[in-house]
C-alpha positions as CSV (number, residue, x, y, z in Angstrom):
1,X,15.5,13.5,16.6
2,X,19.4,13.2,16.6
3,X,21.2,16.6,17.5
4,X,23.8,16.9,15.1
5,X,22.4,19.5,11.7
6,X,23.6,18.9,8.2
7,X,26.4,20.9,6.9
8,X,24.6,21.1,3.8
9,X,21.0,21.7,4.2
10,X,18.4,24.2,2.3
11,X,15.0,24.9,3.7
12,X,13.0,21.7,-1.0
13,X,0.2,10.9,-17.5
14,X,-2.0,8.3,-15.7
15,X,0.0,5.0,-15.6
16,X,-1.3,2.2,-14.3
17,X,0.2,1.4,-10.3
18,X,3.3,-0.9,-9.8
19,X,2.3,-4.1,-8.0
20,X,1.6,-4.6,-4.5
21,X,5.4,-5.0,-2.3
22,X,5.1,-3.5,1.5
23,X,2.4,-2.3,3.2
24,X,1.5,1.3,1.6
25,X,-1.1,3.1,3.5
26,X,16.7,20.7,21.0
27,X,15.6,23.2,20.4
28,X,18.1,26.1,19.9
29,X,18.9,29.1,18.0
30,X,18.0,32.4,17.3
31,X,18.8,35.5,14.9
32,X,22.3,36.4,14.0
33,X,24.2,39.6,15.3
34,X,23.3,43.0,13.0
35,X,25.3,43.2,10.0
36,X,26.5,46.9,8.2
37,X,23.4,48.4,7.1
38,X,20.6,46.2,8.3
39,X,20.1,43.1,10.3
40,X,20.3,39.4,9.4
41,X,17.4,37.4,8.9
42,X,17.1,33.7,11.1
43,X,19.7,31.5,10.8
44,X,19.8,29.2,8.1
45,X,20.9,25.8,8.4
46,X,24.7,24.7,8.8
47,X,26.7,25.3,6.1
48,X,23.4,26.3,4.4
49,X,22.3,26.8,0.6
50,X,20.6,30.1,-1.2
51,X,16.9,30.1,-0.5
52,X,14.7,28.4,-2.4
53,X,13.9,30.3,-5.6
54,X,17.1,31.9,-5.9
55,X,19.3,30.8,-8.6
56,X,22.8,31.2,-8.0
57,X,24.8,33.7,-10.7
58,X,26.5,32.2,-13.7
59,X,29.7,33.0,-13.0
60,X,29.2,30.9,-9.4
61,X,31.9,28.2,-9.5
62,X,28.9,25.8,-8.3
63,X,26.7,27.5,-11.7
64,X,24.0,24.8,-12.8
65,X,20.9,25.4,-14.4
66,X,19.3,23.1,-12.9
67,X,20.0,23.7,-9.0
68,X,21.2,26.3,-6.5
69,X,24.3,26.0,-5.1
70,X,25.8,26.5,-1.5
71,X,26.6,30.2,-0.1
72,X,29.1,31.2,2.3
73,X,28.2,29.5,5.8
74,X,26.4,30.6,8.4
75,X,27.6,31.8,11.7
76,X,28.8,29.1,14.2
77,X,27.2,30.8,17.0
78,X,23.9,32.0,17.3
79,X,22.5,34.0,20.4
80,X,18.9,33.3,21.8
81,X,15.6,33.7,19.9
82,X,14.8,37.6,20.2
83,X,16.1,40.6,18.5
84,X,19.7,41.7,17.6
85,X,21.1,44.3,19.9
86,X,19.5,47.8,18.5
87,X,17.1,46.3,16.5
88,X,14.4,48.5,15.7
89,X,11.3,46.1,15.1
90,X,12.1,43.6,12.7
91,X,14.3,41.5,10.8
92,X,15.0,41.0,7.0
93,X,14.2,43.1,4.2
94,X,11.8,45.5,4.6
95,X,8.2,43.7,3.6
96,X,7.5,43.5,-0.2
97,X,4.2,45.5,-1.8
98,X,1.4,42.7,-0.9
99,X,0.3,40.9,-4.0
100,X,-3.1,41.6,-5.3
101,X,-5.6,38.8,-3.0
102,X,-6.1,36.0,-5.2
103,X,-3.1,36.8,-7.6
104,X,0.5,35.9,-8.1
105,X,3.6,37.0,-8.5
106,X,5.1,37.8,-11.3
107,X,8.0,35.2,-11.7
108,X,11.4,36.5,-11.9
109,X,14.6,34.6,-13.3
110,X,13.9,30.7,-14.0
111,X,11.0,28.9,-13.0
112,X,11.7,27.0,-10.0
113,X,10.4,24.4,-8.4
114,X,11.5,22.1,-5.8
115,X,14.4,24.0,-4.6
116,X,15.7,24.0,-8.5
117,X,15.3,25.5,-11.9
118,X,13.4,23.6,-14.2
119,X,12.0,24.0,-17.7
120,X,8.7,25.0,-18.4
121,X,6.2,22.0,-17.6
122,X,2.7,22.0,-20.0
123,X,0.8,23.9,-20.3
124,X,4.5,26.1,-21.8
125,X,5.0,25.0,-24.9
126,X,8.2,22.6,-25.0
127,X,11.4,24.1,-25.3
128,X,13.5,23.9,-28.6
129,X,17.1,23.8,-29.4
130,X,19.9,22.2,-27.9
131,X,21.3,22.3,-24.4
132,X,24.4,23.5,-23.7
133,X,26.9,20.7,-22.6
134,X,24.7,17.7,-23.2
135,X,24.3,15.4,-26.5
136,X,21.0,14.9,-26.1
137,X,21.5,12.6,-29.2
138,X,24.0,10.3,-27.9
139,X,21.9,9.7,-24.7
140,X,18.2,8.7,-26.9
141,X,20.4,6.7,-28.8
142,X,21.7,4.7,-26.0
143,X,18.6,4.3,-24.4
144,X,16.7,3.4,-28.0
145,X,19.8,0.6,-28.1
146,X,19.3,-0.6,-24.6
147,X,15.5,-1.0,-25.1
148,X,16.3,-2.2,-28.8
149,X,15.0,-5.8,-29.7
150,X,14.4,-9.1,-27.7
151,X,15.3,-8.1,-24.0
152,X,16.1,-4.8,-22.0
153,X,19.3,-4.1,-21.1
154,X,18.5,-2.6,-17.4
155,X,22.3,-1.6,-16.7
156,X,22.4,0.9,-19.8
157,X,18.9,2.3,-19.0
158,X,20.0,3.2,-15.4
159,X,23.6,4.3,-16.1
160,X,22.0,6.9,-18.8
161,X,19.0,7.9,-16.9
162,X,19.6,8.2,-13.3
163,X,22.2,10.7,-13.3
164,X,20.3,13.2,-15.4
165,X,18.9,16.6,-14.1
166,X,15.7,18.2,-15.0
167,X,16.4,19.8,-18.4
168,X,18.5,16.8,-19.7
169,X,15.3,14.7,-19.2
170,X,13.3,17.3,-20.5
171,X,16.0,17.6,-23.9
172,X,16.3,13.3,-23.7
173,X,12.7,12.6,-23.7
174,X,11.8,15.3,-27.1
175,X,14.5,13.4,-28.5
176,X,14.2,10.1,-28.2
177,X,10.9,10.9,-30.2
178,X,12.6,12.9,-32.5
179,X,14.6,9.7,-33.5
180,X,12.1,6.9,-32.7
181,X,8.8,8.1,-33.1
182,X,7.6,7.3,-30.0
183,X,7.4,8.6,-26.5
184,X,10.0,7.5,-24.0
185,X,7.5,6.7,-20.9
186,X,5.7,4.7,-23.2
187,X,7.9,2.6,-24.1
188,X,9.8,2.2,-20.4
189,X,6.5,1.2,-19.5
190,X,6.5,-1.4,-21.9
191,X,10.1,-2.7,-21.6
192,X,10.2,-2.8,-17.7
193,X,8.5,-3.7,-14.8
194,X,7.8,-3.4,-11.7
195,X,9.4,-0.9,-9.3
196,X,12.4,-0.5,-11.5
197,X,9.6,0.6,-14.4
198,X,8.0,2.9,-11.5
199,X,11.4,4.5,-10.1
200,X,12.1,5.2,-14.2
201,X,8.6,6.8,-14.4
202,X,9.3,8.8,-11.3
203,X,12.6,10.8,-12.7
204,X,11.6,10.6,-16.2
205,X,8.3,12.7,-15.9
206,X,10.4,15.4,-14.1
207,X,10.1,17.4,-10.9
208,X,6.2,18.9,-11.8
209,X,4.9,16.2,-13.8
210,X,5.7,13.7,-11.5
211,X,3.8,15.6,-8.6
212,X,1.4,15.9,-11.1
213,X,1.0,12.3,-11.6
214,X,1.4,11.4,-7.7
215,X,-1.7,13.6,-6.9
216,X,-4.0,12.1,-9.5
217,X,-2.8,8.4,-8.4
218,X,-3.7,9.4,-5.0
219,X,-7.0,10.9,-6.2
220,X,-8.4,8.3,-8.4
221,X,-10.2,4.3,-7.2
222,X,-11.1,4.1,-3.6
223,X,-9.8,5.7,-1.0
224,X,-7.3,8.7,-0.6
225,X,-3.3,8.5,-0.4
226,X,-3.5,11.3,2.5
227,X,0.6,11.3,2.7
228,X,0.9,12.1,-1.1
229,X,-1.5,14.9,-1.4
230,X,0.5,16.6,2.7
231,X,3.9,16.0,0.9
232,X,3.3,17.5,-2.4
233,X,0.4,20.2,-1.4
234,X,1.7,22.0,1.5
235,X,4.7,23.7,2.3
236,X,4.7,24.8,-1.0
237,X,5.9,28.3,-2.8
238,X,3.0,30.4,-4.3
239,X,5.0,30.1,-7.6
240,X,5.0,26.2,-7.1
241,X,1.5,26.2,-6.4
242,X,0.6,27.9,-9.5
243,X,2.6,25.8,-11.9
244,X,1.2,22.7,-10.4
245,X,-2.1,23.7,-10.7
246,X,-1.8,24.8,-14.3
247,X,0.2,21.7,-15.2
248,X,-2.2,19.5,-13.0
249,X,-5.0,20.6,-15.5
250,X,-3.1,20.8,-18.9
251,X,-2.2,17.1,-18.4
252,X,-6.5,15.6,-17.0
253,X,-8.3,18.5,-17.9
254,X,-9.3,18.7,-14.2
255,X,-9.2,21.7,-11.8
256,X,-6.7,20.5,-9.1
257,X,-8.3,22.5,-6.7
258,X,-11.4,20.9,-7.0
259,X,-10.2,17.5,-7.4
260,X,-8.7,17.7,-4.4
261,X,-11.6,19.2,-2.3
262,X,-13.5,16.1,-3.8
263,X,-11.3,14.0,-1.8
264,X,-11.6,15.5,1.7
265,X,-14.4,16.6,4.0
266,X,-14.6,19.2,6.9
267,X,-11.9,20.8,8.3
268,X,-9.0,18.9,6.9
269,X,-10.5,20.2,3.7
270,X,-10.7,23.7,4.7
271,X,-6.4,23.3,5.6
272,X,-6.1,22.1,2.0
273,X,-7.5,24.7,0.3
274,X,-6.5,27.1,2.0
275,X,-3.2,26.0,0.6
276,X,-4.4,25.7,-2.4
277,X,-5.1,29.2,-2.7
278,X,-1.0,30.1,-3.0
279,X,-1.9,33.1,-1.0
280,X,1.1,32.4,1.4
281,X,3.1,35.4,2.9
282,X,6.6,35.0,1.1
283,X,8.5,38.0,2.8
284,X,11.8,37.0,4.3
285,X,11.4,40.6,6.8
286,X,10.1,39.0,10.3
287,X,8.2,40.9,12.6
288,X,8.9,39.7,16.2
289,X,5.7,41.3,17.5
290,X,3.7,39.1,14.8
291,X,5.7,36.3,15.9
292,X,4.8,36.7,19.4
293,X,1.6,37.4,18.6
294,X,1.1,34.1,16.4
295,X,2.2,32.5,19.9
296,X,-0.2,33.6,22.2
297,X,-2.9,32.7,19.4
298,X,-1.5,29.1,18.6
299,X,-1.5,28.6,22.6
300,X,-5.5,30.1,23.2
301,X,-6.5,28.2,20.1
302,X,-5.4,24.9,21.3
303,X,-3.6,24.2,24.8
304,X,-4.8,27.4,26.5
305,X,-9.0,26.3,26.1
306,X,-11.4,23.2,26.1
307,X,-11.4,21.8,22.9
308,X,-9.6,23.5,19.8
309,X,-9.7,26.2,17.1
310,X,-8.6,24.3,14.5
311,X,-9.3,27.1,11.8
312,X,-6.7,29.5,13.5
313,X,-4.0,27.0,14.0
314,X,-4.7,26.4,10.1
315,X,-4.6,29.8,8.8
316,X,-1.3,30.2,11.1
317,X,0.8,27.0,9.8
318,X,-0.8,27.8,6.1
319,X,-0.4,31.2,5.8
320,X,3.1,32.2,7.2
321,X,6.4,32.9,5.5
322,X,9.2,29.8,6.2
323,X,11.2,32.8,8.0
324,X,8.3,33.4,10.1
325,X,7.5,29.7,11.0
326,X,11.1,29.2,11.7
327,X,10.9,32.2,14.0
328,X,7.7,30.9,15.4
329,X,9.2,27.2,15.9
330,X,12.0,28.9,18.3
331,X,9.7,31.1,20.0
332,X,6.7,29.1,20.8
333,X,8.5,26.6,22.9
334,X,9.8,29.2,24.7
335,X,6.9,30.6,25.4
336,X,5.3,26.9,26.9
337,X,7.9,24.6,27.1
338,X,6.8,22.8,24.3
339,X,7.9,22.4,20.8
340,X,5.3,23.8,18.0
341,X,5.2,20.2,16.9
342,X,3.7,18.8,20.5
343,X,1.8,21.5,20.8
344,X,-0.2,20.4,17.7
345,X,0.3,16.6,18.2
346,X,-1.7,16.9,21.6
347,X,-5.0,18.7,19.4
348,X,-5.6,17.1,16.2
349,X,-5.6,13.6,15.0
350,X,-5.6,11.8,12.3
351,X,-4.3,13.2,8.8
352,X,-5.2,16.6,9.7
353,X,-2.9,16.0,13.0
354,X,-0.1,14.8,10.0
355,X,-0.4,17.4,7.5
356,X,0.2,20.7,10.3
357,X,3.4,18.0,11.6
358,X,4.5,18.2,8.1
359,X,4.1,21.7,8.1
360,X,5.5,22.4,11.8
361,X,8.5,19.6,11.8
362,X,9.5,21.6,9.0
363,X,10.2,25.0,10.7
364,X,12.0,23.1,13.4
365,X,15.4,22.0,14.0
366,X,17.6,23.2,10.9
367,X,14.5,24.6,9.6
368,X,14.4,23.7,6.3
369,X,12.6,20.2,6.3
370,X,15.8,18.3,6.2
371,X,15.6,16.2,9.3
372,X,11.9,15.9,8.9
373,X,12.5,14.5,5.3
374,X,15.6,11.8,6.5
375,X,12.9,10.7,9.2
376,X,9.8,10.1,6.6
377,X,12.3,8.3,4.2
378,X,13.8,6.2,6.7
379,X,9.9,5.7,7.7
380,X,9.2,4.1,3.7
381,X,11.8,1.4,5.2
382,X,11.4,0.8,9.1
383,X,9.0,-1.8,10.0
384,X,7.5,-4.8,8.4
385,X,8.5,-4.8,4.6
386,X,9.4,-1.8,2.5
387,X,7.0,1.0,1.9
388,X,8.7,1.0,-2.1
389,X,6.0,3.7,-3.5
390,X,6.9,5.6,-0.4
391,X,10.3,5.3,-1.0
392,X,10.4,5.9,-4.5
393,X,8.8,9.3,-4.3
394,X,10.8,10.6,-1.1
395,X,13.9,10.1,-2.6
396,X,13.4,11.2,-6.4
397,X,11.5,13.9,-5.0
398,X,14.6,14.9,-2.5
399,X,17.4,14.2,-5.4
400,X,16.3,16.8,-7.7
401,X,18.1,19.2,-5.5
402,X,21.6,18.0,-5.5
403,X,23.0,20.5,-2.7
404,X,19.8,19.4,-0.3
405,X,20.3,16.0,-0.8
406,X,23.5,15.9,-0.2
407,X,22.7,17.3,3.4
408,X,19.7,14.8,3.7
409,X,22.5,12.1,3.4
410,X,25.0,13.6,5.9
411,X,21.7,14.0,8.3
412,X,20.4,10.8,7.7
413,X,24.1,9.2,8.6
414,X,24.2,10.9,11.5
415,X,20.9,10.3,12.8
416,X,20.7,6.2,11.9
417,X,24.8,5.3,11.7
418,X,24.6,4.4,8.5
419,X,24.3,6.0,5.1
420,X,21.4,6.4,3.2
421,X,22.4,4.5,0.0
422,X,23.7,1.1,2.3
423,X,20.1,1.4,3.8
424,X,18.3,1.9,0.7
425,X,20.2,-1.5,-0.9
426,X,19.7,-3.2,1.6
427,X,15.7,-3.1,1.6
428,X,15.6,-3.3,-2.6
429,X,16.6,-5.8,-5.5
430,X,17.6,-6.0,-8.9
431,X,17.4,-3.1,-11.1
432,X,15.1,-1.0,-9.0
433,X,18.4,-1.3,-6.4
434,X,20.3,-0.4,-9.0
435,X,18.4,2.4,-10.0
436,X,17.6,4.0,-6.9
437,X,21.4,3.1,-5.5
438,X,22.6,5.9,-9.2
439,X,19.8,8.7,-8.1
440,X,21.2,8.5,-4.5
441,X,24.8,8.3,-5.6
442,X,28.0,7.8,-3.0
């Protein structure tokens, strides 16, 4: 893991499958010093954004509908794990009224998802009307042009689709029906090939629908695409959750939940559903007595016996707020000399031992998933031939979040020496290279 954090970090339709290419299946920190009134919750990362599912205000000069946009940076220095001098017992706002079991809550402001605001995926009606500062128009009508006729003219597609966010492909795809009469996937997937036609497929479904499509491609033929269903399922928001469920069934008229359960067995399916639920404390308030607490039971669950309780690590990495797991990622190695990431490595195997990682790697470091997300897309690449599904997904996936990304591209330079779009070209061809070299931008 290289040492240096980015300065720009935040914790983010059934088509038939592109064609075989590549083989497809320290530690520091603490909480700031007390500020007027209250006390600061864990650091966030370097330079970091506004949490996920916080908008920024309209009149911020970084304003986008689409995306949340960097605060005021953090504190250069921060003091050892424990609480800030005077502290009474905890950190954060004061915990919110717990959610009725089994329900959800109440979303406030845009929906979000991802790290950004998005528009309402099925089964919401579609939105109407035009959006503010984009000619929806002139964009279907370059794209009809480009796709117009004998031959495709690649370079027009990509320089009017890649650099478009969430709600201009939402307003570009109702309108390039509007005008044609027929619907824009459709017809990529006729006019293109490939993993350009995939990589087109990927951004044009948008942020939910395109999760939404990855989990059904990993749940349908033989055998399970274990990394899909860790990188979309877990880690997730209780709102996110929700809205992929709902738009999981409106689009196959299957219950994701069981779908998914369908695909696993034993305990790995217990960790799944359990995520599933959307149950997950969301509070930002950190209780360092829970946190110590959650040590001691991580460490008598696995390294402290013979054999393991898998069911309480689970419910542990599952359950907890991202403020609490980043507070439990600084503690526990305190604690044993080990980060939360060994820890687990050395009791699981297998894609159960891969899906807490996920989980775990994300708490640790800047403590928002960057440097675990620069080391799984620079994992689609390494080795013998590209992993281009693998790629494709990590990176449209990342880019939605412009801030983020841009930190996952400072990170990734500093952690390889070289940056992430010269790495990317140089393992892809064509149009797809041309595509995916736009999304990433310079």
């Amino acid at each position: 893991m290289g040492s240096a954090s980015a300065t720009g970090c935040l914790r983010w339709c059934g088509y038939p499958p592109p064609p075989p290419q590549g083989s497809h299946p320290p530690y520091d920190g603490g909480y700031a010093s007390p500020q007027p009134g209250g006390y600061a919750p864990p650091p966030g990362p370097p330079g970091g954004y506004a949490p996920p599912g916080v908008p920024p205000a309209p009149n911020h000069p970084g304003y986008h509908p689409s995306y949340v946009a960097p605060p005021a940076p953090t504190q250069a220095h921060q003091p050892p794990y424990g609480p800030p001098p005077g502290a009474p017992s905890g950190y954060g706002a004061p915990p919110a009224p717990q959610q009725p079991y089994g329900g959800y809550p109440v979303q406030q402001g845009p929906l979000m998802y991802l790290g950004v605001a998005i528009p309402p995926p099925p089964p919401a009606p579609p939105m109407q009307g035009a959006l503010p500062g984009f000619d929806a128009h002139r964009v279907a009508e370059s794209v009809r042009k480009a796709m117009k006729g004998f031959g495709t003219d690649e370079k027009a597609l990509t320089s009017a689709i890649a650099p478009l966010d969430a709600f201009q492909v939402d307003a570009l795809k109702r309108t390039f029906e509007t005008i044609s009469g027929k619907g824009l996937i459709k017809t990529i997937e006729k006019e293109t090939s490939s993993w350009y036609e995939h990589s087109l497929r990927a951004k044009l479904l948008g942020p939910v629908l395109f999760d939404c499509w990855l989990l059904h491609r990993a749940s349908s033929g033989a055998g399970t695409h274990e990394d899909i269903l860790t990188e979309i399922l877990l880690d997730r928001t209780n709102s996110e959750m929700q809205t992929l469920k709902s738009a999981y069934h409106a689009t196959y008229g299957k219950d994701l939940s069981s779908v998914i359960r369908s695909e696993l067995s034993g305990k790995t399916e217990r960790l799944f559903n359990m995520a599933l639920v959307g149950n997950r404390i969301e509070s930002e308030y950190v209780d360092p007595a829970q946190v110590q607490a959650d040590v001691h039971a991580l460490h008598k669950a696995g390294q402290g016996r013979v054999g393991t309780d898998e069911i309480t690590i689970c419910a542990i990495i599952v359950s907890r707020s991202p403020a609490h797991l980043r507070a439990l990622a600084q503690a526990y190695p305190q604690a044993h000399r080990r980060k939360l990431s060994k820890a687990i490595d050395g009791e699981f195997w297998g894609h159960m031992d891969d899906a807490l990682q996920f989980v775990a790697k994300g708490a640790q470091d800047d403590g928002y998933g960057v440097h675990r997300d620069v080391e799984m897309i620079e994992k689609a690449m390494s080795g013998v031939g590209t992993k281009d599904e693998r790629l494709i997904y990590r990176i449209i996936r990342a880019h939605w979040n412009r801030p983020r990304f841009e930190g996952i591209k400072q990170t990734f330079h500093q952690k390889y020496g070289k940056a992430l779009l010269a790495r990317v070209r140089g393992e892809t061809s064509g149009d797809y290279r041309d595509f995916m070299s736009a999304v990433i931008g310079n």
